[in-house]
N, CA and C atoms as an extended XYZ file, in Angstrom:
291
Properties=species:S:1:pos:R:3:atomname:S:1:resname:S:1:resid:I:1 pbc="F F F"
N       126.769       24.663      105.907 N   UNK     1
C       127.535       25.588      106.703 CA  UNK     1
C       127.715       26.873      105.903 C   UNK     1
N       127.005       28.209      106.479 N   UNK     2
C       127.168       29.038      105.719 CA  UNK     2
C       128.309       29.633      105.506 C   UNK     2
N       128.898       30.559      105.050 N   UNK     3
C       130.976       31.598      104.634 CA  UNK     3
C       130.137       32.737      104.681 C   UNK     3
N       131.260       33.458      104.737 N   UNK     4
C       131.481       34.804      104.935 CA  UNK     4
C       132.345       35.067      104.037 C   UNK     4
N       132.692       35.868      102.977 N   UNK     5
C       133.691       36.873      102.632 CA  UNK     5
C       133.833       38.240      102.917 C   UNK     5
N       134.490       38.380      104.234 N   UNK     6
C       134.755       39.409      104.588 CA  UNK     6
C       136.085       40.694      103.996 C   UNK     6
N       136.252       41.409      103.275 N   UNK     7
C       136.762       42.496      103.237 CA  UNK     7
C       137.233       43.454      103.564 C   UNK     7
N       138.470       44.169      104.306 N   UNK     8
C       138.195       45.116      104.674 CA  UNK     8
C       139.342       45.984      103.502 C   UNK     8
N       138.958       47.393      103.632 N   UNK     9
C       139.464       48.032      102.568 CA  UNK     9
C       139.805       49.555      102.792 C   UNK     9
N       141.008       49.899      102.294 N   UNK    10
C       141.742       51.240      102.120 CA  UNK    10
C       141.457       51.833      100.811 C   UNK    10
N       140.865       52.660      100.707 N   UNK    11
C       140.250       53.272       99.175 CA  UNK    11
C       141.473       54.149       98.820 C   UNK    11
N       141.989       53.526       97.283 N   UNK    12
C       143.092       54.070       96.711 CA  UNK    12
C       142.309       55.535       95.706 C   UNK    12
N       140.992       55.121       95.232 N   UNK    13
C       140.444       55.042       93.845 CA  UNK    13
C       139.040       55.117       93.917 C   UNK    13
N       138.069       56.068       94.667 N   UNK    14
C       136.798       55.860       95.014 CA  UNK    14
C       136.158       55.721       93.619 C   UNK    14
N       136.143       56.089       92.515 N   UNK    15
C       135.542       56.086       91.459 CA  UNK    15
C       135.921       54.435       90.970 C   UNK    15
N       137.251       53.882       90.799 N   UNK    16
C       137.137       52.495       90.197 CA  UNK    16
C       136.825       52.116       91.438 C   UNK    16
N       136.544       52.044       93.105 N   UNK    17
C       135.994       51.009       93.736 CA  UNK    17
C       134.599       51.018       93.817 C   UNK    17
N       134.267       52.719       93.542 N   UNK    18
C       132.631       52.221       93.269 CA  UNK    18
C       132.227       51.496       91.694 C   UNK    18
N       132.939       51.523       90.732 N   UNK    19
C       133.141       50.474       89.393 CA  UNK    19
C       133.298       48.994       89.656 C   UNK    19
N       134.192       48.815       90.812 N   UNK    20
C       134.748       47.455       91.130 CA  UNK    20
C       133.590       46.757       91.776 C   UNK    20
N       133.134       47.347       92.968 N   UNK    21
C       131.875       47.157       93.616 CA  UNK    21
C       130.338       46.779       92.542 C   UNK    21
N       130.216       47.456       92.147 N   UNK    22
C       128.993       47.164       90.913 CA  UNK    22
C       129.252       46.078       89.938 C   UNK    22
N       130.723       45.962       90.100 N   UNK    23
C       130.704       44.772       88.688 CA  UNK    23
C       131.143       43.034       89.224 C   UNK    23
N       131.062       43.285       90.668 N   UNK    24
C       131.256       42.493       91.697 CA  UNK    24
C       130.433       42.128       92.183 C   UNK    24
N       128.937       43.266       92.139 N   UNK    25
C       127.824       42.489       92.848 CA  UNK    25
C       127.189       41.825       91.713 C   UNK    25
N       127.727       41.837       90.318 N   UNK    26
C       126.830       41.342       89.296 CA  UNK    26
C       127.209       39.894       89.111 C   UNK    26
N       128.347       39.563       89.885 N   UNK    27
C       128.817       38.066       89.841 CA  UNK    27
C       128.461       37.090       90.949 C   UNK    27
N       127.371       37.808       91.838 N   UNK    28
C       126.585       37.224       92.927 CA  UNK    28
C       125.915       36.219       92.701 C   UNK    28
N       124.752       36.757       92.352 N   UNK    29
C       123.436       35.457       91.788 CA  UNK    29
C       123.846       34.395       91.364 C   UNK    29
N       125.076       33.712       90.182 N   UNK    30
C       125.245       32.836       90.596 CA  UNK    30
C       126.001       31.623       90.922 C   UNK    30
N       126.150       32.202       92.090 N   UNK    31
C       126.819       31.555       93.231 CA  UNK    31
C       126.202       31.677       94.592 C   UNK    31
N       124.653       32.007       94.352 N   UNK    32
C       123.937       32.440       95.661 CA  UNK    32
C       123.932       33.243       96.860 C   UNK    32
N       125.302       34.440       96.920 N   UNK    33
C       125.638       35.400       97.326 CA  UNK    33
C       124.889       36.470       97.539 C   UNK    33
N       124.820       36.536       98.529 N   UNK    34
C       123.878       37.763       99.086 CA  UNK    34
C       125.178       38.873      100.027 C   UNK    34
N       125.100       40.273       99.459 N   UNK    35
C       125.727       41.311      100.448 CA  UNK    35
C       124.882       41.135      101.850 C   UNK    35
N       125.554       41.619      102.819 N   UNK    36
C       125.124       41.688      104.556 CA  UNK    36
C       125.639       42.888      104.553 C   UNK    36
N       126.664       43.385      104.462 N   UNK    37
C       126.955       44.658      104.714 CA  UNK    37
C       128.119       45.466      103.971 C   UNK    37
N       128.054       46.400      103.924 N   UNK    38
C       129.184       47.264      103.591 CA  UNK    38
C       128.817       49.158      104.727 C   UNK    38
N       129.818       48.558      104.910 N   UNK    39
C       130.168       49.778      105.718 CA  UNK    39
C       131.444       50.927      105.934 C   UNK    39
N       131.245       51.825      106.571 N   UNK    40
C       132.712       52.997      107.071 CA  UNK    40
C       133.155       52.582      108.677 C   UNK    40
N       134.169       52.750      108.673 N   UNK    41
C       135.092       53.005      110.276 CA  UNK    41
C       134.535       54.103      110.969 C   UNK    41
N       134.353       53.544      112.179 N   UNK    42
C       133.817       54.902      112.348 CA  UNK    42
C       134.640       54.843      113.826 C   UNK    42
N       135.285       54.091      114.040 N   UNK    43
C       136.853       54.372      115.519 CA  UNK    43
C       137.059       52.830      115.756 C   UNK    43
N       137.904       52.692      116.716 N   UNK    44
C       138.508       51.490      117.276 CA  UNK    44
C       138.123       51.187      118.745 C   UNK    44
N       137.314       50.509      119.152 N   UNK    45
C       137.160       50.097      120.656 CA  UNK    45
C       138.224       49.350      120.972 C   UNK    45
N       138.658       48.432      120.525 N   UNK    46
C       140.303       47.668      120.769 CA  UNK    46
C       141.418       46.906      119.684 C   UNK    46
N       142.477       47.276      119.967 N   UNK    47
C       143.163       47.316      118.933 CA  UNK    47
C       143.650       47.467      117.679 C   UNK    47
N       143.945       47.317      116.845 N   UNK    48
C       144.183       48.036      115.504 CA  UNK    48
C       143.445       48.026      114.554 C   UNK    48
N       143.350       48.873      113.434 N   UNK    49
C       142.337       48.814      112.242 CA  UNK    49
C       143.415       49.539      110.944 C   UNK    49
N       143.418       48.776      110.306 N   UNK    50
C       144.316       49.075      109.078 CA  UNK    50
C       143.643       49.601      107.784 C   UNK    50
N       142.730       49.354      108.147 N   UNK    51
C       141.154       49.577      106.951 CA  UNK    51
C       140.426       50.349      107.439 C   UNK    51
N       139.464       50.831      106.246 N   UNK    52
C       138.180       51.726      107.123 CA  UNK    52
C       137.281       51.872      105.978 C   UNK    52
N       137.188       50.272      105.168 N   UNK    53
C       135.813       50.143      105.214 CA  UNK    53
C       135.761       48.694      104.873 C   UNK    53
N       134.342       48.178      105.296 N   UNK    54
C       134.290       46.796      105.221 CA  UNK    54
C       132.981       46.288      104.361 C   UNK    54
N       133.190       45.386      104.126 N   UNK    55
C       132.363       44.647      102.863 CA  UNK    55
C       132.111       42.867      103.231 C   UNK    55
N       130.791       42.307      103.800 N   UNK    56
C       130.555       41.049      104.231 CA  UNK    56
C       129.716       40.769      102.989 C   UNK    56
N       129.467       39.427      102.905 N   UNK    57
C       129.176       39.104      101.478 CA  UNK    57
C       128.467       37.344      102.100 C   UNK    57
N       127.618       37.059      102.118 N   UNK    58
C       127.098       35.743      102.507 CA  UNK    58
C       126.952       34.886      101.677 C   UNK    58
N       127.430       33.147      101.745 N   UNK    59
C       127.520       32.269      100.494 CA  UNK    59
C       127.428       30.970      101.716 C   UNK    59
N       126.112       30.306      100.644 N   UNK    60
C       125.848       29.276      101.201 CA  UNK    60
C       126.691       27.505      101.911 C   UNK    60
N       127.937       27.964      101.479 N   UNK    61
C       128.977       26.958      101.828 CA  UNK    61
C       130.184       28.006      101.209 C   UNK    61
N       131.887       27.047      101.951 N   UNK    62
C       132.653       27.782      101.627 CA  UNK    62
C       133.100       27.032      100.360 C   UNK    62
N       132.593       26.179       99.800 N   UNK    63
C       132.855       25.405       98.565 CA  UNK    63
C       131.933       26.835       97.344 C   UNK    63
N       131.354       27.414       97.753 N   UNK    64
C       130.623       28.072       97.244 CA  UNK    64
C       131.041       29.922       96.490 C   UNK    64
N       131.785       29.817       98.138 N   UNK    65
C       132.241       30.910       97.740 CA  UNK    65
C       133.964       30.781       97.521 C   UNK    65
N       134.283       29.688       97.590 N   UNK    66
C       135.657       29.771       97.045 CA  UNK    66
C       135.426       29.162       95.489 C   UNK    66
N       134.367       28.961       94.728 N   UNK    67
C       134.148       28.822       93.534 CA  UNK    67
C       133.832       29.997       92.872 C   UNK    67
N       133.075       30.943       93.826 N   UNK    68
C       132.795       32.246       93.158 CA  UNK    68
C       134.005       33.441       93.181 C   UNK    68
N       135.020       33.232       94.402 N   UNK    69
C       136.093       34.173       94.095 CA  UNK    69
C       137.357       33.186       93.129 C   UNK    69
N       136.906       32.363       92.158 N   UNK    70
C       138.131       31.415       91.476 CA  UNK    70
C       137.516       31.860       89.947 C   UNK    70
N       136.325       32.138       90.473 N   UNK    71
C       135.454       32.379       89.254 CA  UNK    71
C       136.553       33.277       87.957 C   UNK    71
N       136.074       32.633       86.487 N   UNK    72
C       136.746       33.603       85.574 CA  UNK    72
C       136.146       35.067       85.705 C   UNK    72
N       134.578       35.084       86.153 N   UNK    73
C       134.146       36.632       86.188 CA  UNK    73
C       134.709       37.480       87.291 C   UNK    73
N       134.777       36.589       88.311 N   UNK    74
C       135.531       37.373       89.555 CA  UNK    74
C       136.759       37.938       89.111 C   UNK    74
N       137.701       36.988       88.632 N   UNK    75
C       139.245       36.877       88.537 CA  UNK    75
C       139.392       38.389       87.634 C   UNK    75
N       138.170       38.484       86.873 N   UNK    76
C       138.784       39.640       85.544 CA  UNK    76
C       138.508       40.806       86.455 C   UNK    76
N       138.059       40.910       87.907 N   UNK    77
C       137.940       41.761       88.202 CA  UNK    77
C       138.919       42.320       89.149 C   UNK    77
N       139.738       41.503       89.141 N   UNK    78
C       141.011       41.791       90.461 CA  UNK    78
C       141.941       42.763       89.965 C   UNK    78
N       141.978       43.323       88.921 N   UNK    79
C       143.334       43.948       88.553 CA  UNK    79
C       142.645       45.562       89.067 C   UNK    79
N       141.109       45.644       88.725 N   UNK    80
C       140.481       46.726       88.877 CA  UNK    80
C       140.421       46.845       90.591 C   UNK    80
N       140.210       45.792       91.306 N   UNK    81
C       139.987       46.104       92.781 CA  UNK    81
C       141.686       46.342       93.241 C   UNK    81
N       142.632       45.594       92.457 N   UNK    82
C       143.989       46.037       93.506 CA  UNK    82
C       144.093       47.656       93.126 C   UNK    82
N       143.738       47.919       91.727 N   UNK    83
C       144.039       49.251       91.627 CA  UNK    83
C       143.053       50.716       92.538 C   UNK    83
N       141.759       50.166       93.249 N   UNK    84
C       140.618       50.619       93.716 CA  UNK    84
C       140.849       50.808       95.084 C   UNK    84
N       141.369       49.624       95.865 N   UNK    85
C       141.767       49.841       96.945 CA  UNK    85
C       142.982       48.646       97.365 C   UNK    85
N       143.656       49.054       99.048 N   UNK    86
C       144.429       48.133       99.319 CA  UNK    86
C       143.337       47.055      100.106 C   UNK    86
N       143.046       45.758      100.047 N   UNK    87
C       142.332       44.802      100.707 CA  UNK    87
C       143.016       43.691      101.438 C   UNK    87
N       142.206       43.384      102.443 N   UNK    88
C       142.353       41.903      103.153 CA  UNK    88
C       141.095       41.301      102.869 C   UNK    88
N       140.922       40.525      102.899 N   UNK    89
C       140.000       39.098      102.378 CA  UNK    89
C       140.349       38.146      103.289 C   UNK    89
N       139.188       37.660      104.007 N   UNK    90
C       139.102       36.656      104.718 CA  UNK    90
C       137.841       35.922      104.102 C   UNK    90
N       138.094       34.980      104.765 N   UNK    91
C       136.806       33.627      104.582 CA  UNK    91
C       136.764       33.148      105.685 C   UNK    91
N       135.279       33.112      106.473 N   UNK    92
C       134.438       33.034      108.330 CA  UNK    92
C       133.427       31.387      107.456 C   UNK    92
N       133.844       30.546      108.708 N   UNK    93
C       132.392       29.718      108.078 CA  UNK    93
C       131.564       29.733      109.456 C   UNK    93
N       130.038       29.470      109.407 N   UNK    94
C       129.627       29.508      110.194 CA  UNK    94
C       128.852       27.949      110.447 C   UNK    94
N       129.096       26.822      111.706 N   UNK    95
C       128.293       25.833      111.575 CA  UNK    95
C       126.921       26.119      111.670 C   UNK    95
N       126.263       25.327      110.978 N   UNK    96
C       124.951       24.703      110.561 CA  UNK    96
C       124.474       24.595      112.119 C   UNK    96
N       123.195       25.068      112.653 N   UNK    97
C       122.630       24.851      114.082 CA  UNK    97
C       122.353       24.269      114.351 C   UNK    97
């Protein structure tokens, strides 16, 4: 069953979130994480948006990716992302077809 770590994000700090971002995708590989997207807001078709930009992140189980955000490499990176931007973090699983 594949996860999702979805993101969405208020940029406090474009310089440490583009730092945070790069040292975040280097803790991918392994844990088998592949980016899907990162993107900008670009309006609201219905209802609210508190964020305006988003970041999907694909991991082959959610055992997978809740090992990779527990991770010690992840973890050293949280003080730099709260200071980078304000975030929500979700976790989507998707069943197996």
């Amino acid at each position: 069953m594949s996860a999702f770590f979805v993101a969405t994000s208020s940029i406090k700090d474009p310089e440490k979130f583009q730092l945070y971002a790069k040292k975040a995708g280097e803790t991918f590989s392994r844990h088998a994480a592949e980016p899907v997207l990162r993107g900008k807001f670009e309006g609201i078709l219905k209802g609210n948006a508190d964020h305006h930009v988003v970041g999907i992140i694909k991991f082959p189980t959610v055992e997978a990716l809740r090992e990779w955000y527990d991770s010690d490499a992840y973890q050293a990176l949280v003080p730099l992302r709260d200071e980078a931007a304000d975030m929500t973090v979700c976790v989507y699983s998707v069943p197996s077809s």
